[in-house]
mmCIF file of the N, C-alpha and C atoms, coordinates in Angstrom:
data_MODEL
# 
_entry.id   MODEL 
# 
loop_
_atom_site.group_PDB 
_atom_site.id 
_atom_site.type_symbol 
_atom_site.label_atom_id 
_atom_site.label_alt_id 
_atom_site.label_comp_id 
_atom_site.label_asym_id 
_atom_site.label_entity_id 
_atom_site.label_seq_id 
_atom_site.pdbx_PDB_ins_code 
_atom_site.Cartn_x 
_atom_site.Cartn_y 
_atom_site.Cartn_z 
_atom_site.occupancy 
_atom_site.B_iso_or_equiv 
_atom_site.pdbx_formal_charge 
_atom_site.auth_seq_id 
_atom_site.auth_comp_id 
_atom_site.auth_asym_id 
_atom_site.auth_atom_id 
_atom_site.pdbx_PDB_model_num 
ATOM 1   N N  . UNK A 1 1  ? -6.046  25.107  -9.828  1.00 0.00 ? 1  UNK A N  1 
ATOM 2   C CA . UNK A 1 1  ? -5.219  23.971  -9.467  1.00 0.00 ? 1  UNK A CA 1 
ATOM 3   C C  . UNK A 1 1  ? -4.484  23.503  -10.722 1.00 0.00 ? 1  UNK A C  1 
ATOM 4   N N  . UNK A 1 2  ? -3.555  23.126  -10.509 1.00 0.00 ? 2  UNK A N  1 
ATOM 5   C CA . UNK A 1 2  ? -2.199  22.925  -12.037 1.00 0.00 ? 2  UNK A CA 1 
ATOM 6   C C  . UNK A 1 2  ? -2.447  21.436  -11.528 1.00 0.00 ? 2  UNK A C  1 
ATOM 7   N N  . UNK A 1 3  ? -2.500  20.777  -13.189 1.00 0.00 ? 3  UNK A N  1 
ATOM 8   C CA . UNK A 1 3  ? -2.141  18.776  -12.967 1.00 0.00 ? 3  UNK A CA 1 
ATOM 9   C C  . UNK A 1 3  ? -1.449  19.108  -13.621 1.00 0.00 ? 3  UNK A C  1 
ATOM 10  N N  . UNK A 1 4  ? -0.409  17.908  -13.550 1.00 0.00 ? 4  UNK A N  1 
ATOM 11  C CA . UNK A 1 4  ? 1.130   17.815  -14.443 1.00 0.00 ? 4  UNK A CA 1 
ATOM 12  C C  . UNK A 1 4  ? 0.835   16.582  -14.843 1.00 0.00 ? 4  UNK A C  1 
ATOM 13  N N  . UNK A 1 5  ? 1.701   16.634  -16.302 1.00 0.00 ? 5  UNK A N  1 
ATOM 14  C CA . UNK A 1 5  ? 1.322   15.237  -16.977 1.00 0.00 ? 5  UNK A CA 1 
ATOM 15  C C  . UNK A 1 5  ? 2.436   15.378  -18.174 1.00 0.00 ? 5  UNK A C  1 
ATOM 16  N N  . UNK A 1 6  ? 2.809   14.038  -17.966 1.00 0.00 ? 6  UNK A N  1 
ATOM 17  C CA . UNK A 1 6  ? 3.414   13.205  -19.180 1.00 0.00 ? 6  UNK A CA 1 
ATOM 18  C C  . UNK A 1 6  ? 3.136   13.663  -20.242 1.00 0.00 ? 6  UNK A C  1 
ATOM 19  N N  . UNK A 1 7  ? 3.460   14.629  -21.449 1.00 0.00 ? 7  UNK A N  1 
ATOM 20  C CA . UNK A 1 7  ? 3.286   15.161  -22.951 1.00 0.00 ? 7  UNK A CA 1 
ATOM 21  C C  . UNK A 1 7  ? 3.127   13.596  -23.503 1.00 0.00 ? 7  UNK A C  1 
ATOM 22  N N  . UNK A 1 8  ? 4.142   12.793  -23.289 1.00 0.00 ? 8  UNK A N  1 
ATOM 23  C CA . UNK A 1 8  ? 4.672   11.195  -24.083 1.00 0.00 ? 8  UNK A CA 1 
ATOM 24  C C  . UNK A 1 8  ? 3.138   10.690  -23.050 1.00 0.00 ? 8  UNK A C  1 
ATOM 25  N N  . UNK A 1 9  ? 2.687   10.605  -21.994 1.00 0.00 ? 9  UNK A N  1 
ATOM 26  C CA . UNK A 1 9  ? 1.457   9.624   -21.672 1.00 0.00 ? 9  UNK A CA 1 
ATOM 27  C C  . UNK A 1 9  ? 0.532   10.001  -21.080 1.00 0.00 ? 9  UNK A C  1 
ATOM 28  N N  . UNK A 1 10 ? -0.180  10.772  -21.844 1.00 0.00 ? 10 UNK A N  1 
ATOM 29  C CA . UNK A 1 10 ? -1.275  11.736  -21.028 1.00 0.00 ? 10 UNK A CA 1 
ATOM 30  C C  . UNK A 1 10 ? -2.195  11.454  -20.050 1.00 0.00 ? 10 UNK A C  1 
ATOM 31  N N  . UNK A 1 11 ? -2.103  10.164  -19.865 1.00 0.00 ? 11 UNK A N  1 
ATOM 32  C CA . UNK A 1 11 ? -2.666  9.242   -19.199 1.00 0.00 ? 11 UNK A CA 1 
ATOM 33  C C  . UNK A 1 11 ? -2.399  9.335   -17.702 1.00 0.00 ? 11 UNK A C  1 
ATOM 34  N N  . UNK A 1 12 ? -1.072  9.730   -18.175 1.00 0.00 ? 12 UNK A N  1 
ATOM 35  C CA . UNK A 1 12 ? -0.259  9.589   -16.445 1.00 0.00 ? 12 UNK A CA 1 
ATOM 36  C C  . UNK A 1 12 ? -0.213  10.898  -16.147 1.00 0.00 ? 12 UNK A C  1 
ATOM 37  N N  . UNK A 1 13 ? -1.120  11.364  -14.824 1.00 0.00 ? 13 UNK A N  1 
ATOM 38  C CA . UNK A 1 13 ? -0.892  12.994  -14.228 1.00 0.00 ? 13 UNK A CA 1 
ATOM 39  C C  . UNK A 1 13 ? -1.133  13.033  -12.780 1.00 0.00 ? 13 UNK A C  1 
ATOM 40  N N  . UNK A 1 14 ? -0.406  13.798  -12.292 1.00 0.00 ? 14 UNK A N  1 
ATOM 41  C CA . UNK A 1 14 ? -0.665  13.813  -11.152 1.00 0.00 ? 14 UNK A CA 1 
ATOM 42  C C  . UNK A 1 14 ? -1.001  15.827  -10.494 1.00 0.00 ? 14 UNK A C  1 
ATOM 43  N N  . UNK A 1 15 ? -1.397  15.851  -8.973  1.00 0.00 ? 15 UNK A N  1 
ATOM 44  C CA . UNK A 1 15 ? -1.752  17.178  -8.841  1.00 0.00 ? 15 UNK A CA 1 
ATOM 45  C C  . UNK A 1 15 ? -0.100  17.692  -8.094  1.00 0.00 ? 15 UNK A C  1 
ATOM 46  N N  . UNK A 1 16 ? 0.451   16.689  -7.193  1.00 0.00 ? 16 UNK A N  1 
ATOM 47  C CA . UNK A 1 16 ? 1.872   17.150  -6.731  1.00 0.00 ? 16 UNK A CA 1 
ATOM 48  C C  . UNK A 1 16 ? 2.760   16.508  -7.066  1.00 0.00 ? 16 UNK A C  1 
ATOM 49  N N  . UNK A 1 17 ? 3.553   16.903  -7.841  1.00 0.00 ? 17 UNK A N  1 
ATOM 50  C CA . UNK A 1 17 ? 4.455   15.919  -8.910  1.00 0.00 ? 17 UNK A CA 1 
ATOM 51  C C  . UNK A 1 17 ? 5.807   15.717  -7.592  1.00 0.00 ? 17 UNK A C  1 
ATOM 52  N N  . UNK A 1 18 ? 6.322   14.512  -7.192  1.00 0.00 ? 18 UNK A N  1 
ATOM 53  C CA . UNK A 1 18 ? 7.406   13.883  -6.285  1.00 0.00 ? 18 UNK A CA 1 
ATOM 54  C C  . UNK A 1 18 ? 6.975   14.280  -5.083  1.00 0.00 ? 18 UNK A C  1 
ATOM 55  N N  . UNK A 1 19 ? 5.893   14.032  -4.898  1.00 0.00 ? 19 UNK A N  1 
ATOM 56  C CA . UNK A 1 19 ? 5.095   14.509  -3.227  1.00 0.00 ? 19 UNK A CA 1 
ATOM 57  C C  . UNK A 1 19 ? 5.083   13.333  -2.758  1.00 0.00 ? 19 UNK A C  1 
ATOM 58  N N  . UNK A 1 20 ? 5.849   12.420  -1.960  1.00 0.00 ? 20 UNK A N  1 
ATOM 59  C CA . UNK A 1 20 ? 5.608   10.968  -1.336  1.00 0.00 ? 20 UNK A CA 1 
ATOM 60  C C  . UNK A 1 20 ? 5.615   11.383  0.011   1.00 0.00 ? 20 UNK A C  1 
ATOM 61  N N  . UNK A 1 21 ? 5.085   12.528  0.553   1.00 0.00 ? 21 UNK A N  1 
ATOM 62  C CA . UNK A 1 21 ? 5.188   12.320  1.946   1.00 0.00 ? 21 UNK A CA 1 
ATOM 63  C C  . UNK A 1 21 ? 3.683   12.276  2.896   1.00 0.00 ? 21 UNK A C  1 
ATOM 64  N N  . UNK A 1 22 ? 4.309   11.429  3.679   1.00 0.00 ? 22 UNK A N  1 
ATOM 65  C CA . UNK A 1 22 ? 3.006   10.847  4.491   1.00 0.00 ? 22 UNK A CA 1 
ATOM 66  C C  . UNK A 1 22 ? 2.936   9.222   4.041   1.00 0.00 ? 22 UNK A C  1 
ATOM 67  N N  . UNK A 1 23 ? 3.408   8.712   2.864   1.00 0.00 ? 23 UNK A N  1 
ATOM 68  C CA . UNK A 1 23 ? 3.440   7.294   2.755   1.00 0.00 ? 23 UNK A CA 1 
ATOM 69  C C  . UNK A 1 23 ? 3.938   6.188   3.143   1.00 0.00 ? 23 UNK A C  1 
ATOM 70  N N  . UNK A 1 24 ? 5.082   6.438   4.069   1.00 0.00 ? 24 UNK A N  1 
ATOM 71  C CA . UNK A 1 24 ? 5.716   5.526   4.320   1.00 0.00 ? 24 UNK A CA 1 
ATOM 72  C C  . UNK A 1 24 ? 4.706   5.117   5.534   1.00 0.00 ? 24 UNK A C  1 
ATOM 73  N N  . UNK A 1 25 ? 3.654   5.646   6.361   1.00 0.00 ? 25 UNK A N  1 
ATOM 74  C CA . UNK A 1 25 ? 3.059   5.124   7.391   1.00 0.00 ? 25 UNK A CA 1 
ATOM 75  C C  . UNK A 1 25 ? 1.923   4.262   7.028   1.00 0.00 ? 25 UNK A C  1 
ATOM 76  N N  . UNK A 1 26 ? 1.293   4.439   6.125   1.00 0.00 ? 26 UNK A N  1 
ATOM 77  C CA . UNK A 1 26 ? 0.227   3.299   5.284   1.00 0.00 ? 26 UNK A CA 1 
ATOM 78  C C  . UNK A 1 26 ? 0.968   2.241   5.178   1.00 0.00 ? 26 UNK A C  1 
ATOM 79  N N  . UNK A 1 27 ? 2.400   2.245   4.521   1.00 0.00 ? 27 UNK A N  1 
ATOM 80  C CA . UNK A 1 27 ? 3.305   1.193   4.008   1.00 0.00 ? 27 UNK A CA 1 
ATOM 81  C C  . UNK A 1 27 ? 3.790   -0.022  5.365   1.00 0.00 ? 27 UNK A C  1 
ATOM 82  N N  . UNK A 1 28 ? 3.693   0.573   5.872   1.00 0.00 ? 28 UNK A N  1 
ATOM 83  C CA . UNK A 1 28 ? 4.122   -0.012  7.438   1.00 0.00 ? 28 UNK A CA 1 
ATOM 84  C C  . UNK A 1 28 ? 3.043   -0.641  7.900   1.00 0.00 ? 28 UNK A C  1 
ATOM 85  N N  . UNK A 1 29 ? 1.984   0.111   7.931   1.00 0.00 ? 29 UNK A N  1 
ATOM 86  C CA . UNK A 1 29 ? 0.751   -0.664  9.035   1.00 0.00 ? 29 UNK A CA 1 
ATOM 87  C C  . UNK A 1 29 ? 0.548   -1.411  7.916   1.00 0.00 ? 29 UNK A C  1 
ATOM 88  N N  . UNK A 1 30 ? 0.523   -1.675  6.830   1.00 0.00 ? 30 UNK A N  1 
ATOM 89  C CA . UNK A 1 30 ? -0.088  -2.358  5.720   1.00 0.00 ? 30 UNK A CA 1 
ATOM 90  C C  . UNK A 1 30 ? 0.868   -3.306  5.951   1.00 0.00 ? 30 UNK A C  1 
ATOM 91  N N  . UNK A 1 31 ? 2.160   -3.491  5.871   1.00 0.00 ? 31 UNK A N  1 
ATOM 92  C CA . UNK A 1 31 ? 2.861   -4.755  6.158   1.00 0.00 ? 31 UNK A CA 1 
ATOM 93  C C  . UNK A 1 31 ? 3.043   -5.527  7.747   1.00 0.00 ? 31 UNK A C  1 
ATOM 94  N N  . UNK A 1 32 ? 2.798   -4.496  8.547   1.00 0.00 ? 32 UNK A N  1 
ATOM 95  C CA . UNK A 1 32 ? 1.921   -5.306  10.046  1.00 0.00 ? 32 UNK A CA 1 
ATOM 96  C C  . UNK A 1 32 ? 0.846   -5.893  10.102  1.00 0.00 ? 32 UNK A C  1 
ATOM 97  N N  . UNK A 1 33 ? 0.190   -5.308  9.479   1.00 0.00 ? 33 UNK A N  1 
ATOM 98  C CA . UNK A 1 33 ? -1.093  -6.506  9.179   1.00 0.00 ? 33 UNK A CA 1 
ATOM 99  C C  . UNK A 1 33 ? -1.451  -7.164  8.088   1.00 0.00 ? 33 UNK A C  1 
ATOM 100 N N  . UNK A 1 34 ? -0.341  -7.880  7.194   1.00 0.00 ? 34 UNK A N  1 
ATOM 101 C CA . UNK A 1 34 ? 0.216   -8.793  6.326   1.00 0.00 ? 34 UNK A CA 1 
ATOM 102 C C  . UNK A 1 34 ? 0.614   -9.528  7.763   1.00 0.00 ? 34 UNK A C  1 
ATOM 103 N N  . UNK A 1 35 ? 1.938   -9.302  8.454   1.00 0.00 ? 35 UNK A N  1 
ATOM 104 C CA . UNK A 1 35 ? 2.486   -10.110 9.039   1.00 0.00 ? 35 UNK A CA 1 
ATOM 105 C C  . UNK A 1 35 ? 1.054   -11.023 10.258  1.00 0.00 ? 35 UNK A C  1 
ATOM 106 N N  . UNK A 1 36 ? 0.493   -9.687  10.671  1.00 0.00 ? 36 UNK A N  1 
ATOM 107 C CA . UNK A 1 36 ? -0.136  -10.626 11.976  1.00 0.00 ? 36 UNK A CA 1 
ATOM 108 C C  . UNK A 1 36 ? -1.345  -11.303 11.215  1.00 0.00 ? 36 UNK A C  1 
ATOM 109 N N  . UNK A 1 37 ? -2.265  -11.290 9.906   1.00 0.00 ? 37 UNK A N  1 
ATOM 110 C CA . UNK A 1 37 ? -2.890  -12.030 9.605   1.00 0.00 ? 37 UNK A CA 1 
ATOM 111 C C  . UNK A 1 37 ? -2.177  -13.489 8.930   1.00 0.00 ? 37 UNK A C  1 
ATOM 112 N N  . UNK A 1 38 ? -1.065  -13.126 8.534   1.00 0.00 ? 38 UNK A N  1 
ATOM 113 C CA . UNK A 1 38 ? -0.201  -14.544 7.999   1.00 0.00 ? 38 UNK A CA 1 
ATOM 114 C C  . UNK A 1 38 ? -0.189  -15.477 9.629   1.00 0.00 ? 38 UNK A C  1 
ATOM 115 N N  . UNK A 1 39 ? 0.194   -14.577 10.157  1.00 0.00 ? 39 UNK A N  1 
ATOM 116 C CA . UNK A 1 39 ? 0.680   -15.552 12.038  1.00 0.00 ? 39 UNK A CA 1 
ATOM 117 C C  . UNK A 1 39 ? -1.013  -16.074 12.035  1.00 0.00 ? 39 UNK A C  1 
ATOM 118 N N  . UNK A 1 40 ? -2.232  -15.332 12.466  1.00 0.00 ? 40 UNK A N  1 
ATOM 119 C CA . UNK A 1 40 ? -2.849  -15.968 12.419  1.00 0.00 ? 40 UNK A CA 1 
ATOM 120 C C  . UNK A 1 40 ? -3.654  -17.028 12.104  1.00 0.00 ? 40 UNK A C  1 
ATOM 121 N N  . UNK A 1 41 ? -3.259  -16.797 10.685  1.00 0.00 ? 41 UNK A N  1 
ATOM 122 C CA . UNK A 1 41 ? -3.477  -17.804 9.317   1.00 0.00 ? 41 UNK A CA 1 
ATOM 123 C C  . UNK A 1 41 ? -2.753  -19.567 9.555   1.00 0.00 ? 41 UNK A C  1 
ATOM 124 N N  . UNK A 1 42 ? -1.684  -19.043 9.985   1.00 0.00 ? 42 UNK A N  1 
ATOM 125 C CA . UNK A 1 42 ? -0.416  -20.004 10.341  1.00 0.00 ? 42 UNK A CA 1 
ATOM 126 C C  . UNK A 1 42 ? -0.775  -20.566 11.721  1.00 0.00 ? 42 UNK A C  1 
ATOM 127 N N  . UNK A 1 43 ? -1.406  -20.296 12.491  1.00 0.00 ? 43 UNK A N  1 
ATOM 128 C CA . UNK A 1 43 ? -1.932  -20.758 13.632  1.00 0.00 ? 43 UNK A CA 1 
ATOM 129 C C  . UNK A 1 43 ? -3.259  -21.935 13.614  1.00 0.00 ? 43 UNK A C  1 
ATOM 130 N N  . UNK A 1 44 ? -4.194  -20.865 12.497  1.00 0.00 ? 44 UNK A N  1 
ATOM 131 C CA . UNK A 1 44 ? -5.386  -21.983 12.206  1.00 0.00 ? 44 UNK A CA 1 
ATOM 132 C C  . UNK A 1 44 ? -4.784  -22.723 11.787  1.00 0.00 ? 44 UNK A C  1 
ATOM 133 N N  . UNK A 1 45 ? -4.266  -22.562 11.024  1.00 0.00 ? 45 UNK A N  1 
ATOM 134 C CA . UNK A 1 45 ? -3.975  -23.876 10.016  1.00 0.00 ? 45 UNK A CA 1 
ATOM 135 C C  . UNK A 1 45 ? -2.867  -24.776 10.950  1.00 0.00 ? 45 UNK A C  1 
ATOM 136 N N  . UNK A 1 46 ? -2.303  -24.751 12.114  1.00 0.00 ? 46 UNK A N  1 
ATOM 137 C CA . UNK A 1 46 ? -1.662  -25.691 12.395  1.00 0.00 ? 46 UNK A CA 1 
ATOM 138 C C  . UNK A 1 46 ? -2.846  -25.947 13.512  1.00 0.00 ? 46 UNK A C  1 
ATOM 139 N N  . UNK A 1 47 ? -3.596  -25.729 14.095  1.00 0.00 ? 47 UNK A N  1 
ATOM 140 C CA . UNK A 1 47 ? -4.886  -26.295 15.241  1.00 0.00 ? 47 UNK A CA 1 
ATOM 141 C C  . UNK A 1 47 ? -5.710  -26.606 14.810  1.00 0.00 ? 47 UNK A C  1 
ATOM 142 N N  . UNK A 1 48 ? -6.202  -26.258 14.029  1.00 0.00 ? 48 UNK A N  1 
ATOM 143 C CA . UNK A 1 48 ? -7.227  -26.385 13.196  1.00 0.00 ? 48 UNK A CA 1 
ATOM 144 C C  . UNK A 1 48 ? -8.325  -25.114 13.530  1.00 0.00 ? 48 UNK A C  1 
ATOM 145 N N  . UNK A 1 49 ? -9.485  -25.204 12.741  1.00 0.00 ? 49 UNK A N  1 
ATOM 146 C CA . UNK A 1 49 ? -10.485 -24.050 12.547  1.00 0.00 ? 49 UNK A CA 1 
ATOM 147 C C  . UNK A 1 49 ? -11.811 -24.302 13.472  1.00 0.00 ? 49 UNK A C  1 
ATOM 148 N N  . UNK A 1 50 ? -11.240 -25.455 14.455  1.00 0.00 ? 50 UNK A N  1 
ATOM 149 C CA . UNK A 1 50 ? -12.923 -26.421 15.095  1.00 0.00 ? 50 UNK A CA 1 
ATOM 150 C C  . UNK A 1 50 ? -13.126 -24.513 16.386  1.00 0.00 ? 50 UNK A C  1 
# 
């Protein structure tokens, strides 16, 4: 298996260098459920938590 890495930051390596695919669907459900726990959040807090 080949890692690629930064000569200048050896620190930084990865195994598929500009491989972003498949991420945009984490990115999505991750900001749907930002939105519906904020709504919910926004709900207690205007009824209250009884």
């Amino acid at each position: 298996m080949k890692v690629y890495y930064d000569p200048d930051q050896p620190g930084q390596a990865v195994l598929e260098p500009a491989s972003r695919e498949g991420a945009l669907g984490p990115l999505i459900g991750a900001a749907v459920c930002a939105v519906v726990g904020g709504l919910f959040l926004t709900i207690l807090i205007k009824i209250g938590f009884a």
